[in-house]
C-alpha positions as CSV (number, residue, x, y, z in Angstrom):
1,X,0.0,0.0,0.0
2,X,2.6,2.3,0.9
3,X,4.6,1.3,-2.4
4,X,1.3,2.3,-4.4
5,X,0.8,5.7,-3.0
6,X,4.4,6.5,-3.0
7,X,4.3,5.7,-6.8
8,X,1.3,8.0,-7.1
9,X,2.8,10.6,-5.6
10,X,6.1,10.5,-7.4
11,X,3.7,10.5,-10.6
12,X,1.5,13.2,-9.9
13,X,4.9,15.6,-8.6
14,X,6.4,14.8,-11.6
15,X,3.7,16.2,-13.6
16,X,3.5,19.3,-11.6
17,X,7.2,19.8,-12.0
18,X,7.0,19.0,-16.1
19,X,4.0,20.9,-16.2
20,X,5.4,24.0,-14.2
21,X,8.7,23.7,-16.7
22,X,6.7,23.8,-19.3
23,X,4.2,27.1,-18.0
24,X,7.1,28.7,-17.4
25,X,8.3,31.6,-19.1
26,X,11.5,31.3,-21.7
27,X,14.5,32.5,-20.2
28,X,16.3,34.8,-23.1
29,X,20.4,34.3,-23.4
30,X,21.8,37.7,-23.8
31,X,25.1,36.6,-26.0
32,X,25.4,34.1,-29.6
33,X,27.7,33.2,-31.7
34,X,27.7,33.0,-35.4
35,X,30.4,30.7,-36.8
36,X,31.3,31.7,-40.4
37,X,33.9,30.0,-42.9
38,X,34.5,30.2,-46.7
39,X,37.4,29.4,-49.4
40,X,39.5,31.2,-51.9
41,X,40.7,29.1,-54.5
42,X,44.0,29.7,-55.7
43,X,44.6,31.3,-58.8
44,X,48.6,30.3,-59.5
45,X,48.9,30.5,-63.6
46,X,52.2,30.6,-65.9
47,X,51.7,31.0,-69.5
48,X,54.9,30.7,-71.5
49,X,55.3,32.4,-75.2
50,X,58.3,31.2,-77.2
51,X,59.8,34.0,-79.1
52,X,60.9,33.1,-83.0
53,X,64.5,33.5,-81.7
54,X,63.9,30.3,-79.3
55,X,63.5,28.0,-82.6
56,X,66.5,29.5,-84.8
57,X,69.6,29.8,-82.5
58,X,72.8,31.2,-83.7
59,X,75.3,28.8,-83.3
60,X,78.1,30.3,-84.5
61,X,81.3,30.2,-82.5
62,X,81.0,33.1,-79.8
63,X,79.0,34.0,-76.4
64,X,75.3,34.6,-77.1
65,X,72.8,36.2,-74.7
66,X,69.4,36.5,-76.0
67,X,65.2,36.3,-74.7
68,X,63.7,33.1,-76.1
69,X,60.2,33.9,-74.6
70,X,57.3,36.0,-72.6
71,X,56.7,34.8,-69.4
72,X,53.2,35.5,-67.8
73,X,52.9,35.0,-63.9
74,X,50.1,35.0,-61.9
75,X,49.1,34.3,-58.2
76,X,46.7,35.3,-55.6
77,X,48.6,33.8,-52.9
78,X,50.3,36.7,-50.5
79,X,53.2,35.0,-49.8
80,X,54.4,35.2,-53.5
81,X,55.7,31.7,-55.9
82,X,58.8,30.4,-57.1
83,X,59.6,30.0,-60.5
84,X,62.0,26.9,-61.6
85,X,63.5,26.9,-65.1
86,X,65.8,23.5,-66.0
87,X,69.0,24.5,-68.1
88,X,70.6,22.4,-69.5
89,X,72.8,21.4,-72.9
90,X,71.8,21.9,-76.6
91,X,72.4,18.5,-78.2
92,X,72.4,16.5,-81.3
93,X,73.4,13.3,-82.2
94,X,76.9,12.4,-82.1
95,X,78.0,16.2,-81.5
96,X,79.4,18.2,-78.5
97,X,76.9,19.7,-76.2
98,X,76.2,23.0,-75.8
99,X,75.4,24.3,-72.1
100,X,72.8,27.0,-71.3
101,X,72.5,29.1,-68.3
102,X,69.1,31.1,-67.9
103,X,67.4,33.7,-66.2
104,X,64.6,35.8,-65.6
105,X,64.1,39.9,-65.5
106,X,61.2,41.7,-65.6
107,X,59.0,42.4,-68.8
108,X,60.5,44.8,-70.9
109,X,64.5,44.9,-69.2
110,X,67.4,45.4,-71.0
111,X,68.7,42.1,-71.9
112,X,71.4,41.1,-68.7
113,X,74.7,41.0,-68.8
114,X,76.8,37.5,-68.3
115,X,77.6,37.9,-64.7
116,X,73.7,37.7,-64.2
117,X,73.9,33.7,-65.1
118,X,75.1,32.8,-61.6
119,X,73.5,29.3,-61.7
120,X,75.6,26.6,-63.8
121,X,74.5,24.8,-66.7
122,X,72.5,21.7,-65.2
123,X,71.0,23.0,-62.5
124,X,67.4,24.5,-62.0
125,X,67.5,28.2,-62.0
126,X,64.7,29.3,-59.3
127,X,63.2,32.4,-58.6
128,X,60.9,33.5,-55.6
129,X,58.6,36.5,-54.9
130,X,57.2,37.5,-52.0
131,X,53.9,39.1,-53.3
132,X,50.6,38.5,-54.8
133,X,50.6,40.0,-58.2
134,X,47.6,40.1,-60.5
135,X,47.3,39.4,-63.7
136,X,49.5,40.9,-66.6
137,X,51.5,42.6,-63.4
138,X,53.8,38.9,-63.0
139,X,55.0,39.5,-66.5
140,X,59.0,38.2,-66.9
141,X,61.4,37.7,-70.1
142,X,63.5,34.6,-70.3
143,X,66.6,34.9,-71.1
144,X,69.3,32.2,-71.9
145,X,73.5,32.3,-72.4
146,X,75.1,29.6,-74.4
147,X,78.8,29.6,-75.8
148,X,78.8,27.8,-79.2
149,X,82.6,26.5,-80.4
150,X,83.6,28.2,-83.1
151,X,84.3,24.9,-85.0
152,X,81.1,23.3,-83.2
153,X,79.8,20.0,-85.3
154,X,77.7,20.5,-88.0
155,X,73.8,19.4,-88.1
156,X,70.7,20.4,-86.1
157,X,70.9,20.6,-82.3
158,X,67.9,20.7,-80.0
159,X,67.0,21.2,-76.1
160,X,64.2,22.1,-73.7
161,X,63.2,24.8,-70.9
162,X,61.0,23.4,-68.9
163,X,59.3,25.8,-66.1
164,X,57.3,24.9,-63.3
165,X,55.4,27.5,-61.0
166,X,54.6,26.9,-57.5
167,X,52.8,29.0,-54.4
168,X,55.3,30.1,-51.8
């Protein structure tokens, strides 16, 4: 018996107390939070332009400093990108190489002397910058050295530039 009406009380307090709760007026927070987010997508972009010069070198005996194409740079990141250029040797079949050293100046420079070349023949040539830059403002002018011999060996010779762009 006393099992019974302690189980009716408990029910019928309960249902006060829920029902109070639930009469009871909502109590208003007085601070929030919004959480916000969103993404920039990179914009990193080299398009290269070989100049006519590039395909018909002069390979006569002598130094020879000369742009072989239009560079156009372009990234959103603040922090800048590096530029890597391979040099390496112009080559033909059964004849003696020919190194190249290369570098890059801004669009429109006069062409750079040889003591600008600081980075042998067969190794990447990098350059960094330390700035956003928006488009048409990252132009650049690739330049390249090479030293035919003067009796160098007949016939066609033949290399590659390859350039890679990456986000700082």
């Amino acid at each position: 018996m006393f099992a019974k009406t302690f189980r009716n009380t408990l029910i019928a307090s309960t249902l006060v107390v829920a029902g109070a709760a639930l009469a009871a007026p909502a109590m208003a927070q007085t601070a929030g939070s919004v959480t916000l987010g969103g993404t920039v997508a990179a914009t990193l972009n080299l398009t290269t332009s070989a100049l006519p010069a590039a395909s018909s070198l002069d390979l006569t005996g002598g130094e020879k400093i000369l742009q072989v194409a239009d560079l156009n740079i372009h990234t959103n990141n603040e922090q800048g990108y590096t530029l890597t250029a391979t040099q390496g040797s112009l080559t033909k079949t059964g004849g003696t190489a020919i190194p190249f050293q290369v570098v890059v100046v801004g669009d429109g420079a006069t062409a750079p002397l040889a003591a600008a070349f600081t980075v042998a023949s067969g190794t990447n040539y990098t350059t960094t910058t330390s700035a956003a830059n928006a488009a048409g403002a990252g132009n650049r002018d690739l330049y390249m050295r090479y030293t035919p011999a003067a009796l160098q060996d007949p016939g066609a010779y033949a290399g590659t530039i390859s350039l890679t762009v990456a986000d700082n």
